[in-house]
N, CA, C, O and CB atoms as a CASP TS submission, in Angstrom:
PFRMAT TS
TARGET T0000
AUTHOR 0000-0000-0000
METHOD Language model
MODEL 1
PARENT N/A
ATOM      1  N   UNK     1       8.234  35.728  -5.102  1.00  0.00           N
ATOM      2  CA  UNK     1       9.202  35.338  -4.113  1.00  0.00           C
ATOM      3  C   UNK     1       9.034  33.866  -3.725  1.00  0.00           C
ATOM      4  O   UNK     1      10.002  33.198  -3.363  1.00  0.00           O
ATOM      5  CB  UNK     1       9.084  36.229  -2.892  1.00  0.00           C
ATOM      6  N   UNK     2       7.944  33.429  -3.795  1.00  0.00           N
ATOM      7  CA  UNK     2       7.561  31.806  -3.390  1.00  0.00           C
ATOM      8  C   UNK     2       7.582  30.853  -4.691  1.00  0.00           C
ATOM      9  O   UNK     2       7.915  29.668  -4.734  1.00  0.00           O
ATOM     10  CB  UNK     2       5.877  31.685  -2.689  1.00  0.00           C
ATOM     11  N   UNK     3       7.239  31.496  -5.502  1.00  0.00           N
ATOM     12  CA  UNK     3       7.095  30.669  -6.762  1.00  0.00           C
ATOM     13  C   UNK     3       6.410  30.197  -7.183  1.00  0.00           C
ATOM     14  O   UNK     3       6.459  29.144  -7.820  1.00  0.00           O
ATOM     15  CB  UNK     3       7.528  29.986  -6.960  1.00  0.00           C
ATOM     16  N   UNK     4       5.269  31.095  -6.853  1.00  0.00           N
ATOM     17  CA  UNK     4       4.022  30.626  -7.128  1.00  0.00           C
ATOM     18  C   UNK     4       2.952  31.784  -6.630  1.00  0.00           C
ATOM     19  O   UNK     4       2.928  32.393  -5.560  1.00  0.00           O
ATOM     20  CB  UNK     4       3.843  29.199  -6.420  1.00  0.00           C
ATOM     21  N   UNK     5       1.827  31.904  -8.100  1.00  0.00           N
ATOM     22  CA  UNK     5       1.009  33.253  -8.687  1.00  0.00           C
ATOM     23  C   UNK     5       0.229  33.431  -6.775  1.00  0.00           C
ATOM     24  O   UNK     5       0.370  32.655  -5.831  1.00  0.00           O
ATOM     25  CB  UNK     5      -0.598  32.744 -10.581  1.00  0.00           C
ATOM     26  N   UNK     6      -0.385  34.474  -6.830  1.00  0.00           N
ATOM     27  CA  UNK     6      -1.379  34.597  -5.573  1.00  0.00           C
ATOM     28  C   UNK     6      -2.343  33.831  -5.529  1.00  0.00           C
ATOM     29  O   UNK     6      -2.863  33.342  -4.526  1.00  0.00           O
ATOM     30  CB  UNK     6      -1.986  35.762  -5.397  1.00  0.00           C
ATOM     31  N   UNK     7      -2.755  33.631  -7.140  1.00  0.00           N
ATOM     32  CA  UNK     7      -4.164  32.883  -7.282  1.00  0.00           C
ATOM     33  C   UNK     7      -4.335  31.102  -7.286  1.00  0.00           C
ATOM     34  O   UNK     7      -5.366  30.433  -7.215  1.00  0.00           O
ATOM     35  CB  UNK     7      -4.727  33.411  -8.749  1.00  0.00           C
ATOM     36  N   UNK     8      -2.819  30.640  -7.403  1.00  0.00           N
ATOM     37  CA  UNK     8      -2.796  29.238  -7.223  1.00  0.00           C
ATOM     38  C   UNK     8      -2.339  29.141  -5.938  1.00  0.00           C
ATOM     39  O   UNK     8      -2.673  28.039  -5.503  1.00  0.00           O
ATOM     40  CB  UNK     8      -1.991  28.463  -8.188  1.00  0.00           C
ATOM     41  N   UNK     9      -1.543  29.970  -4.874  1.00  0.00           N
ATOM     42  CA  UNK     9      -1.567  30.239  -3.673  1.00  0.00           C
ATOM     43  C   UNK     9      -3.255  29.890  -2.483  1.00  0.00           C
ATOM     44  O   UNK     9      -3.571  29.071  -1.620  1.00  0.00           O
ATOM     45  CB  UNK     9      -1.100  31.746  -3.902  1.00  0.00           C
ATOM     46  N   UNK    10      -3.866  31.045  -3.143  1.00  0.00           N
ATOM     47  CA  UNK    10      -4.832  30.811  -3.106  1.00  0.00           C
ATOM     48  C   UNK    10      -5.931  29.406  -2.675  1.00  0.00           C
ATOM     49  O   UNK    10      -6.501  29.036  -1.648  1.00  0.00           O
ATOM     50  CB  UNK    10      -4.757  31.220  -3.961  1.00  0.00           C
ATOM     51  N   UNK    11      -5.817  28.858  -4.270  1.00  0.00           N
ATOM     52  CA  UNK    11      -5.925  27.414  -4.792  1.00  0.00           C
ATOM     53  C   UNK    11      -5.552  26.647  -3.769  1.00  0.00           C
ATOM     54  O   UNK    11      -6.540  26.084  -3.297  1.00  0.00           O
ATOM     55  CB  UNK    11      -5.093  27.058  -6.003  1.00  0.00           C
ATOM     56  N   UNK    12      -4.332  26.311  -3.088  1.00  0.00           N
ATOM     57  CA  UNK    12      -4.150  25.546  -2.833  1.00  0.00           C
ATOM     58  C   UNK    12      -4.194  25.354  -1.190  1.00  0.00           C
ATOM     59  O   UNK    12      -3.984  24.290  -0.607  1.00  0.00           O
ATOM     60  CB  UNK    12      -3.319  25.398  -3.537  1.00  0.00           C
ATOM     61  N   UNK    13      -4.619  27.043  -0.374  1.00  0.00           N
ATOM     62  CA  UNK    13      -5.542  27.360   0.723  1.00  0.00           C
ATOM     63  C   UNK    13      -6.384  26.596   1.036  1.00  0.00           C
ATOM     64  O   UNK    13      -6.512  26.034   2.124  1.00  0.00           O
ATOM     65  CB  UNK    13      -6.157  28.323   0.610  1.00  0.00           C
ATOM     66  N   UNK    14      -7.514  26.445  -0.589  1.00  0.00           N
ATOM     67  CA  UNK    14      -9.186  26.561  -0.112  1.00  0.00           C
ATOM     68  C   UNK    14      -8.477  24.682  -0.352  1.00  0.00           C
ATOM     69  O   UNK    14      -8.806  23.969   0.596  1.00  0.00           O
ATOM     70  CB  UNK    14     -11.026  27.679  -1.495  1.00  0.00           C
ATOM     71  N   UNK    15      -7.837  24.127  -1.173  1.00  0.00           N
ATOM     72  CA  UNK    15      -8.172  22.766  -1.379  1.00  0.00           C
ATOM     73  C   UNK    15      -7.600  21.863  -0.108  1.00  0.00           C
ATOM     74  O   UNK    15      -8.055  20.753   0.168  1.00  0.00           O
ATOM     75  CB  UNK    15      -7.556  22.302  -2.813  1.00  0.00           C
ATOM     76  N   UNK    16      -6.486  22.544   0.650  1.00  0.00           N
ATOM     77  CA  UNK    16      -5.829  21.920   1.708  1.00  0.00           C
ATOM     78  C   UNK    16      -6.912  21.999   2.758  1.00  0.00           C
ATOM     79  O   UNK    16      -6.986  21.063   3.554  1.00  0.00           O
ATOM     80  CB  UNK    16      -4.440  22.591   2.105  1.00  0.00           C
ATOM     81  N   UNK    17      -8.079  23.385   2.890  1.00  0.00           N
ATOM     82  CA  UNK    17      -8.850  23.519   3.356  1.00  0.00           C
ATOM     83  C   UNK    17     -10.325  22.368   3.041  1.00  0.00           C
ATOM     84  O   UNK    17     -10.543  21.467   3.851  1.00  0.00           O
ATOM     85  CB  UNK    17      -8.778  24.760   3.160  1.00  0.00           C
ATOM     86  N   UNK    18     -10.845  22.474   2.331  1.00  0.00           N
ATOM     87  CA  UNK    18     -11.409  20.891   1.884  1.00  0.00           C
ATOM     88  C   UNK    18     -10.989  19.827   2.149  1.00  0.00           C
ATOM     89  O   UNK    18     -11.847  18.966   2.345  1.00  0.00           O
ATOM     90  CB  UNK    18     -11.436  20.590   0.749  1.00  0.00           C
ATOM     91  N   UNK    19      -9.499  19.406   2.273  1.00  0.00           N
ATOM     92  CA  UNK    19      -9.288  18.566   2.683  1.00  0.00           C
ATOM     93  C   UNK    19      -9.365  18.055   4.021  1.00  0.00           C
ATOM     94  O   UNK    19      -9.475  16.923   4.493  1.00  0.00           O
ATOM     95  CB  UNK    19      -8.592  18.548   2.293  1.00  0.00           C
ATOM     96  N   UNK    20      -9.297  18.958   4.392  1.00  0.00           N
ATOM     97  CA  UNK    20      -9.130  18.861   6.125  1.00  0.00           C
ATOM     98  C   UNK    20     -10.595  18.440   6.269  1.00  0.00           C
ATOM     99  O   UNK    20     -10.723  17.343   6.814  1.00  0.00           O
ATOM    100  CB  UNK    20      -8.659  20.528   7.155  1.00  0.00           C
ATOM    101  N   UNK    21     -11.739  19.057   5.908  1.00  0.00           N
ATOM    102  CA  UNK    21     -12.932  19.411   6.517  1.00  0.00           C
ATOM    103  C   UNK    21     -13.302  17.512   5.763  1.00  0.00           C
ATOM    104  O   UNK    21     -13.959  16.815   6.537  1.00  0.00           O
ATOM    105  CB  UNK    21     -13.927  21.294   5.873  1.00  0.00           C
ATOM    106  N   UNK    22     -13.057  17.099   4.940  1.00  0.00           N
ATOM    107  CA  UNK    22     -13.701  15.681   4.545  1.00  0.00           C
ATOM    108  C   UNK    22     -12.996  15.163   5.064  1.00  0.00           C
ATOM    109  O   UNK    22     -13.631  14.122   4.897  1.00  0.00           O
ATOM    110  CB  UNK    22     -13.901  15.124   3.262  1.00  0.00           C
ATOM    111  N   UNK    23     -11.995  14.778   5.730  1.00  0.00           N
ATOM    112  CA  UNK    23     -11.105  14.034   6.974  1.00  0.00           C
ATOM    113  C   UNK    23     -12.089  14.313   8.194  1.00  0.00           C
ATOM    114  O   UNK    23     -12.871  13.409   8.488  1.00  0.00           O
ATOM    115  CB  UNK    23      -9.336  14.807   7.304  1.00  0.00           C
ATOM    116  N   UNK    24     -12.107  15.337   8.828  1.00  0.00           N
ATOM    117  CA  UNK    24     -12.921  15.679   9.724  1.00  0.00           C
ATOM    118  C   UNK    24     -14.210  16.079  10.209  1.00  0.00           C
ATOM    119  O   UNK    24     -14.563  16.567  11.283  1.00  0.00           O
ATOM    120  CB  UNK    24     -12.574  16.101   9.903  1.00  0.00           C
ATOM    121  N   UNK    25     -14.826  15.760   9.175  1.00  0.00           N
ATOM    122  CA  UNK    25     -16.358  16.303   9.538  1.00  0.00           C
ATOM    123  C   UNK    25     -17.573  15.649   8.417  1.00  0.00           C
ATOM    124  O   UNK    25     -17.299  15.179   7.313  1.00  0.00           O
ATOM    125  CB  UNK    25     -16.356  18.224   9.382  1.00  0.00           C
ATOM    126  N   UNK    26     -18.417  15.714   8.781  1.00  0.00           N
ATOM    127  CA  UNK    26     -19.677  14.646   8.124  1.00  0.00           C
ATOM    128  C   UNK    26     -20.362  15.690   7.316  1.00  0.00           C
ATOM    129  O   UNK    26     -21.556  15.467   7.118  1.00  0.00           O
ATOM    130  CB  UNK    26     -20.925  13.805   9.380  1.00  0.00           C
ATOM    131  N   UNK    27     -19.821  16.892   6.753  1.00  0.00           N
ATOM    132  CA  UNK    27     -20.932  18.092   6.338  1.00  0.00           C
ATOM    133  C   UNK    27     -21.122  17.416   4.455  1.00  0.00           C
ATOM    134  O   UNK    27     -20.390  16.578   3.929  1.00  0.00           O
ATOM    135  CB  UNK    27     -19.980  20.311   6.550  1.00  0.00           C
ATOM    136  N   UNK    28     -21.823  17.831   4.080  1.00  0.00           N
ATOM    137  CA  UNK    28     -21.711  17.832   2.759  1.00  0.00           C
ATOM    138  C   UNK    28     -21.302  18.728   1.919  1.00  0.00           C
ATOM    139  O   UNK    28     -21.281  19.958   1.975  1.00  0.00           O
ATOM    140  CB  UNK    28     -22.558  17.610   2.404  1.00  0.00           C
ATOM    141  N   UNK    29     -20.865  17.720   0.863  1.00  0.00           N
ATOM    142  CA  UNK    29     -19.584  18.282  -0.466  1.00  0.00           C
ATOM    143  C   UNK    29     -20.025  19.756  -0.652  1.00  0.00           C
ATOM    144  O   UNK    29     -19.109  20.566  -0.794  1.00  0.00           O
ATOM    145  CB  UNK    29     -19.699  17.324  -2.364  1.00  0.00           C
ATOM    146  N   UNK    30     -21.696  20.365  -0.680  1.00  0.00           N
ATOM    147  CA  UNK    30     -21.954  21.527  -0.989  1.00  0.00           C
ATOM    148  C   UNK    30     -21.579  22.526  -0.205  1.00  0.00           C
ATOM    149  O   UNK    30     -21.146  23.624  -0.552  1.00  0.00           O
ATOM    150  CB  UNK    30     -23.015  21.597  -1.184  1.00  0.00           C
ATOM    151  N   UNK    31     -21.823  21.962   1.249  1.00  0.00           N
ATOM    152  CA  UNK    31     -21.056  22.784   2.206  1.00  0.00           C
ATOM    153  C   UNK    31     -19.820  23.125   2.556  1.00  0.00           C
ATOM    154  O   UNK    31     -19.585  23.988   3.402  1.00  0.00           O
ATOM    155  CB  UNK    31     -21.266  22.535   3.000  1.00  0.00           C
ATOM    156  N   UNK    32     -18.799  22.366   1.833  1.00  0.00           N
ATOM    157  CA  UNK    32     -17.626  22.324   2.265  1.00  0.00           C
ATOM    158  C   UNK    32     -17.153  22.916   1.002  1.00  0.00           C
ATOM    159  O   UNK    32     -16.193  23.674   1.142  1.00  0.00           O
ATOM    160  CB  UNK    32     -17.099  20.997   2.778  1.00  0.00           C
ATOM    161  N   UNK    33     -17.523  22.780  -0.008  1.00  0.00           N
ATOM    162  CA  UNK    33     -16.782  23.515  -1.165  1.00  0.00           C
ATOM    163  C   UNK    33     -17.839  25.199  -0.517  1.00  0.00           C
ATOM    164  O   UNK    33     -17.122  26.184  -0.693  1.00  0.00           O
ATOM    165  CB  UNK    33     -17.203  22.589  -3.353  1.00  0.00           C
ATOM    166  N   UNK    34     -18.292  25.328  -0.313  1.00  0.00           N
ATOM    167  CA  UNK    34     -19.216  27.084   0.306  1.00  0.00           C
ATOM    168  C   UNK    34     -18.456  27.098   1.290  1.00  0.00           C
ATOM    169  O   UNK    34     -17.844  27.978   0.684  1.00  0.00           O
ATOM    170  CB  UNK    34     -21.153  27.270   0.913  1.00  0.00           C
ATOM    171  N   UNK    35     -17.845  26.976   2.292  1.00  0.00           N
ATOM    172  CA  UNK    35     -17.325  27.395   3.463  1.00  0.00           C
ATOM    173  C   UNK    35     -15.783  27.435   2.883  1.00  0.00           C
ATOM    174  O   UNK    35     -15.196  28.324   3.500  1.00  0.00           O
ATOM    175  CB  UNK    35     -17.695  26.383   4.805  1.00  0.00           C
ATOM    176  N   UNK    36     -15.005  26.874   2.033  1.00  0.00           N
ATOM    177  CA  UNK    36     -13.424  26.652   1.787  1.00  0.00           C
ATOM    178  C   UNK    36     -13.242  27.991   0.620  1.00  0.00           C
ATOM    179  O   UNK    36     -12.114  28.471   0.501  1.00  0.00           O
ATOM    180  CB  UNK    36     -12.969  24.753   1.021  1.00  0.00           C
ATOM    181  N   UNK    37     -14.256  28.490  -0.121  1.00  0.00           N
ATOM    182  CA  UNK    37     -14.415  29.632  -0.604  1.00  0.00           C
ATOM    183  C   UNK    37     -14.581  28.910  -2.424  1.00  0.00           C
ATOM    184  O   UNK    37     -14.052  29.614  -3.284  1.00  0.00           O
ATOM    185  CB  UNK    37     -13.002  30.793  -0.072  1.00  0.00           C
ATOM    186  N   UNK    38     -15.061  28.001  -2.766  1.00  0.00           N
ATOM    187  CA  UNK    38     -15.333  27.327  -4.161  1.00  0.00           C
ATOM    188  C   UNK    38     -16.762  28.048  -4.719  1.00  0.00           C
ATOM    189  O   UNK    38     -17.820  27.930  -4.101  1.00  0.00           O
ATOM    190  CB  UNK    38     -15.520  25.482  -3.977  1.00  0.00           C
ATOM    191  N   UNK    39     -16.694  28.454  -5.392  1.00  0.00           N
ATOM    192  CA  UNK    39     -18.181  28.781  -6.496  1.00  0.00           C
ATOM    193  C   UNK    39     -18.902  27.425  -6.443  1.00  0.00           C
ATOM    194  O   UNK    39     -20.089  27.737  -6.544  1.00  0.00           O
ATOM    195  CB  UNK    39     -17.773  29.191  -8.464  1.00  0.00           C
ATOM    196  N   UNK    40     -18.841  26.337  -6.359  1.00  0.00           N
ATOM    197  CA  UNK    40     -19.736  25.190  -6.125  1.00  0.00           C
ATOM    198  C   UNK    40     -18.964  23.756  -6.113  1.00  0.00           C
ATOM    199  O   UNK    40     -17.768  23.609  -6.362  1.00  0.00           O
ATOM    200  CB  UNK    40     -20.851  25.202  -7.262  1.00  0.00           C
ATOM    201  N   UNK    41     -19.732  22.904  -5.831  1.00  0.00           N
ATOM    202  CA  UNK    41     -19.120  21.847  -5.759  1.00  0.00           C
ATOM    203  C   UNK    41     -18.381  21.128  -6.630  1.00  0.00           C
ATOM    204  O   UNK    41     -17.511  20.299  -6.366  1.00  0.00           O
ATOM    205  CB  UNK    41     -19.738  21.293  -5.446  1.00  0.00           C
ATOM    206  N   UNK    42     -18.818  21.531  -7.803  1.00  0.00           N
ATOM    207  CA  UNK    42     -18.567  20.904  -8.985  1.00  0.00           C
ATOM    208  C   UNK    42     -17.014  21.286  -9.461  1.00  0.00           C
ATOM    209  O   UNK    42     -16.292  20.627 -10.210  1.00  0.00           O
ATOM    210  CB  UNK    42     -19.700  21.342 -10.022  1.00  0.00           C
ATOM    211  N   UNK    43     -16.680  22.726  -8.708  1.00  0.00           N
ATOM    212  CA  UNK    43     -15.684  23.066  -9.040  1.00  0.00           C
ATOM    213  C   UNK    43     -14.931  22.862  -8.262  1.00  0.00           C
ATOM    214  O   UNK    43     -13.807  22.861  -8.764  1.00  0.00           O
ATOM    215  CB  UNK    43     -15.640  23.965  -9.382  1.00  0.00           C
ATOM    216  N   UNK    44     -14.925  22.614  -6.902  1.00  0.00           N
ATOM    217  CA  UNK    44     -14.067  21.989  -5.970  1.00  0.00           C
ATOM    218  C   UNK    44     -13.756  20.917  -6.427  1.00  0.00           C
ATOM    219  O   UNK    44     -12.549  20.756  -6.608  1.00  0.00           O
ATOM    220  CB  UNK    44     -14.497  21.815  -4.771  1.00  0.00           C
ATOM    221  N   UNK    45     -14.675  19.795  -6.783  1.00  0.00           N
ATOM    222  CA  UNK    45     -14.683  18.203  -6.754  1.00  0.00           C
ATOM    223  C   UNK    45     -13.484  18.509  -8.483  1.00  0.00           C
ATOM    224  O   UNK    45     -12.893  17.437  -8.608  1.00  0.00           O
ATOM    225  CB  UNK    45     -16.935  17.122  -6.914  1.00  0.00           C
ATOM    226  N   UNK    46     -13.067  19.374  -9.535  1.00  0.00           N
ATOM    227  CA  UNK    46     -12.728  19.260 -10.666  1.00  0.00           C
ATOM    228  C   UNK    46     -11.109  19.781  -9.872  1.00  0.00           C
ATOM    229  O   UNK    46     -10.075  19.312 -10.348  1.00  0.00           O
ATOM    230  CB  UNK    46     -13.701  20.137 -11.948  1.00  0.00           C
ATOM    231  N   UNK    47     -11.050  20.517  -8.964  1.00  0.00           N
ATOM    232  CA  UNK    47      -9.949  21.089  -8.956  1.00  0.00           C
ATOM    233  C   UNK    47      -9.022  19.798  -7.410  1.00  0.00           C
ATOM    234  O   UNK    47      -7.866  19.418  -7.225  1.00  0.00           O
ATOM    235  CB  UNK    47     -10.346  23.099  -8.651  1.00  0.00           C
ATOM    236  N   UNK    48     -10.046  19.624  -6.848  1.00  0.00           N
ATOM    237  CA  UNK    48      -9.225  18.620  -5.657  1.00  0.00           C
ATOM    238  C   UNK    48      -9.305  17.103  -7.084  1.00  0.00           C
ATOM    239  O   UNK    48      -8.737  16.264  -6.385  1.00  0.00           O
ATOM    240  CB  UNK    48     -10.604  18.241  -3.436  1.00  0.00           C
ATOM    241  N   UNK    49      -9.429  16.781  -7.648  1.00  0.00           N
ATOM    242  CA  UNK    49      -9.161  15.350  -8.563  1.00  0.00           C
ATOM    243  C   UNK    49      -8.035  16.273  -9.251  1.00  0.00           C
ATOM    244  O   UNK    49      -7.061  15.535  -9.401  1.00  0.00           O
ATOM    245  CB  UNK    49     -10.684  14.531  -9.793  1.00  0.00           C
ATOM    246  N   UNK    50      -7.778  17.380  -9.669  1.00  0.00           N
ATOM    247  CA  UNK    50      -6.589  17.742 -10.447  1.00  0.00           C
ATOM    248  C   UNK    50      -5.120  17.543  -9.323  1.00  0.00           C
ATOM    249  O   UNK    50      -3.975  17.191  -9.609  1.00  0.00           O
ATOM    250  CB  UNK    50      -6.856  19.502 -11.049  1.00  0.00           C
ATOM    251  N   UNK    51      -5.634  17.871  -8.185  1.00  0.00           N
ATOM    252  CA  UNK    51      -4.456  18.391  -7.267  1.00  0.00           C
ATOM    253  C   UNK    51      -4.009  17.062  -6.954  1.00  0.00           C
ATOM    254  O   UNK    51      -2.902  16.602  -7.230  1.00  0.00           O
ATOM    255  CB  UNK    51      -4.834  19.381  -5.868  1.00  0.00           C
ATOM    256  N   UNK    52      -5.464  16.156  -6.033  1.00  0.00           N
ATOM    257  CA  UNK    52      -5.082  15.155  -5.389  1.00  0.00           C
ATOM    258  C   UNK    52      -5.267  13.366  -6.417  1.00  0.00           C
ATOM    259  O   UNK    52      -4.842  12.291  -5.991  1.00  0.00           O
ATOM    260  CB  UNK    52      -6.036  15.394  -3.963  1.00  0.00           C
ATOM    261  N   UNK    53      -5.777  13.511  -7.355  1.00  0.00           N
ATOM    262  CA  UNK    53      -5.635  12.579  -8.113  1.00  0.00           C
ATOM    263  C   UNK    53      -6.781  11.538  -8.187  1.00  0.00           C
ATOM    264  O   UNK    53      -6.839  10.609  -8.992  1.00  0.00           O
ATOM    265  CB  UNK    53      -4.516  12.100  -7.795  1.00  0.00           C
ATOM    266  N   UNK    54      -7.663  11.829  -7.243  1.00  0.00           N
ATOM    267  CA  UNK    54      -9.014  11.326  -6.833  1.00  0.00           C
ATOM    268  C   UNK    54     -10.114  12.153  -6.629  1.00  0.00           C
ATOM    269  O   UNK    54      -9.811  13.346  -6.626  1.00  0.00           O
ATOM    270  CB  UNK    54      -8.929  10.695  -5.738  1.00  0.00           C
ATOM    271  N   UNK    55     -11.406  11.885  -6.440  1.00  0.00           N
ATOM    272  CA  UNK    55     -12.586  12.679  -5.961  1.00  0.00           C
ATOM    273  C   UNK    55     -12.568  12.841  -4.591  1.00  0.00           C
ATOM    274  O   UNK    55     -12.005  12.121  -3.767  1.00  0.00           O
ATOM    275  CB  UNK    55     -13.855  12.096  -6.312  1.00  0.00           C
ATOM    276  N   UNK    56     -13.401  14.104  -4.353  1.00  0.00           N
ATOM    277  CA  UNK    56     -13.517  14.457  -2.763  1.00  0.00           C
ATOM    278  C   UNK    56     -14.383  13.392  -2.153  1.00  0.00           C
ATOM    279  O   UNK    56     -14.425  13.307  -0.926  1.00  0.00           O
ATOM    280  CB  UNK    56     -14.226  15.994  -2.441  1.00  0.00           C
ATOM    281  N   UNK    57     -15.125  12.518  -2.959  1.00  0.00           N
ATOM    282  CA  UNK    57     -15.929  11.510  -1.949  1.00  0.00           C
ATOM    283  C   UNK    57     -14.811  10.164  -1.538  1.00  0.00           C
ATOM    284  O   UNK    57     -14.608   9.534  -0.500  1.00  0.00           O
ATOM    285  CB  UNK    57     -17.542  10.814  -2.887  1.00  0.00           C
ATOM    286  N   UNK    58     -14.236  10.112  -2.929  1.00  0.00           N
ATOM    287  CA  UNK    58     -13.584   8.463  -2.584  1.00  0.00           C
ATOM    288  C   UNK    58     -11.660   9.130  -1.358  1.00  0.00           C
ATOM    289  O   UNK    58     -10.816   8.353  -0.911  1.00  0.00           O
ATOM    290  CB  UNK    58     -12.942   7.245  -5.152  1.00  0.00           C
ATOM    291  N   UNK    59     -11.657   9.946  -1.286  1.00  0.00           N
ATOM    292  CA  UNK    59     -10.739  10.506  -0.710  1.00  0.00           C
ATOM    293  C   UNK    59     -11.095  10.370   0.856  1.00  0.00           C
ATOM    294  O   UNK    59     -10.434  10.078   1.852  1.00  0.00           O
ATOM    295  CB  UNK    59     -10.582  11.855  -1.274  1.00  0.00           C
ATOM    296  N   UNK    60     -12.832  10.815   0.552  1.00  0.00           N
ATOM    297  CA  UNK    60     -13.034  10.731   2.175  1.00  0.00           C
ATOM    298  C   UNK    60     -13.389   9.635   2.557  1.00  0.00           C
ATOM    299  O   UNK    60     -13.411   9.438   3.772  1.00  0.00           O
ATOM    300  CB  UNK    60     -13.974  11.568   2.778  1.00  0.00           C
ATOM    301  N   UNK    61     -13.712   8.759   1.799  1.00  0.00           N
ATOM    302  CA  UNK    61     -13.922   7.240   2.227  1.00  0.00           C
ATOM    303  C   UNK    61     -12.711   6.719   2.882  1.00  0.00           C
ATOM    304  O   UNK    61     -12.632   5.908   3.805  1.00  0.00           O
ATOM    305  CB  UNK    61     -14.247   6.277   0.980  1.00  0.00           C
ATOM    306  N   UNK    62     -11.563   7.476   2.083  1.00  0.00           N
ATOM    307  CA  UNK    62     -10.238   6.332   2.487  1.00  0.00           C
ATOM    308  C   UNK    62      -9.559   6.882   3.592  1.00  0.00           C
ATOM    309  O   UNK    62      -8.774   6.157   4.203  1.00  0.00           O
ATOM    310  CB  UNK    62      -8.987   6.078   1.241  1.00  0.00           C
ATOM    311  N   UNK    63      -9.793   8.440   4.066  1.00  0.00           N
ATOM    312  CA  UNK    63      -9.270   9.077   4.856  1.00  0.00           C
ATOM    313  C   UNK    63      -9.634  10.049   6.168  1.00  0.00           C
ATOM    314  O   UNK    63      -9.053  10.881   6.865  1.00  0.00           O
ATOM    315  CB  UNK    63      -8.816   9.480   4.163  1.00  0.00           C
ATOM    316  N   UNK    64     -10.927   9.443   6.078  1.00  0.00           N
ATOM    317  CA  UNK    64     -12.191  10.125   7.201  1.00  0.00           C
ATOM    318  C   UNK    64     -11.701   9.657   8.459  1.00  0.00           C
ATOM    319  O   UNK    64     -11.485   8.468   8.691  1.00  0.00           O
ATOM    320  CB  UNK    64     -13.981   9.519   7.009  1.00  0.00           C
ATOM    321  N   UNK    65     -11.505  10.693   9.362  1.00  0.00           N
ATOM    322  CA  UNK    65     -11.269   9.795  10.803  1.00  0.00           C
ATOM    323  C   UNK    65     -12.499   9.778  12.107  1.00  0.00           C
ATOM    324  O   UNK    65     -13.342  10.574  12.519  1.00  0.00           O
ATOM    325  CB  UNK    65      -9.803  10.506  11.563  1.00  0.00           C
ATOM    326  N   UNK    66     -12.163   8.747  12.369  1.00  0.00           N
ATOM    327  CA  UNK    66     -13.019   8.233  13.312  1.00  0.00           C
ATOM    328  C   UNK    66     -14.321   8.395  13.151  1.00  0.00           C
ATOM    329  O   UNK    66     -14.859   9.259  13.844  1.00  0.00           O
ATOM    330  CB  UNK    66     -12.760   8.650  14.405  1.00  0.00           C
ATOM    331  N   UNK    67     -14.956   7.788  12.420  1.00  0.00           N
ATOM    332  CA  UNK    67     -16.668   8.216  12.113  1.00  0.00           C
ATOM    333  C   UNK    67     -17.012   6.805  10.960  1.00  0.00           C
ATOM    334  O   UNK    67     -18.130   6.674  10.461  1.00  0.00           O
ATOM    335  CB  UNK    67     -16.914  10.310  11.068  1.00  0.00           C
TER
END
């Protein structure tokens, strides 16, 4: 009905979710891909550079607030 599978639905939960948390918070990449629901970092950091076109570090460099 949306146009799109449950599992890239999903996908795009935990990565909007990552995103938020490296805008807002000082935790590390391991923690934030474990709390957004990622099997590890490695696979967060492969799937947010597919989505968003960059890495989760240089993303949060450019878009971290107030800190």
């Amino acid at each position: 009905e949306q146009g799109v599978t449950p599992g890239r639905y999903v996908q795009s939960l935990r990565l909007e979710a990552a995103r938020r948390e490296l805008e807002q918070s000082g935790r590390g990449l391991k923690e934030i891909a474990a709390s957004c629901g990622f099997r590890s970092d490695e696979v967060m950091r492969l799937m947010f550079q597919r989505e968003f076109r960059t890495t989760p570090g240089a993303y949060r460099k450019r878009f971290r607030v107030g800190m």
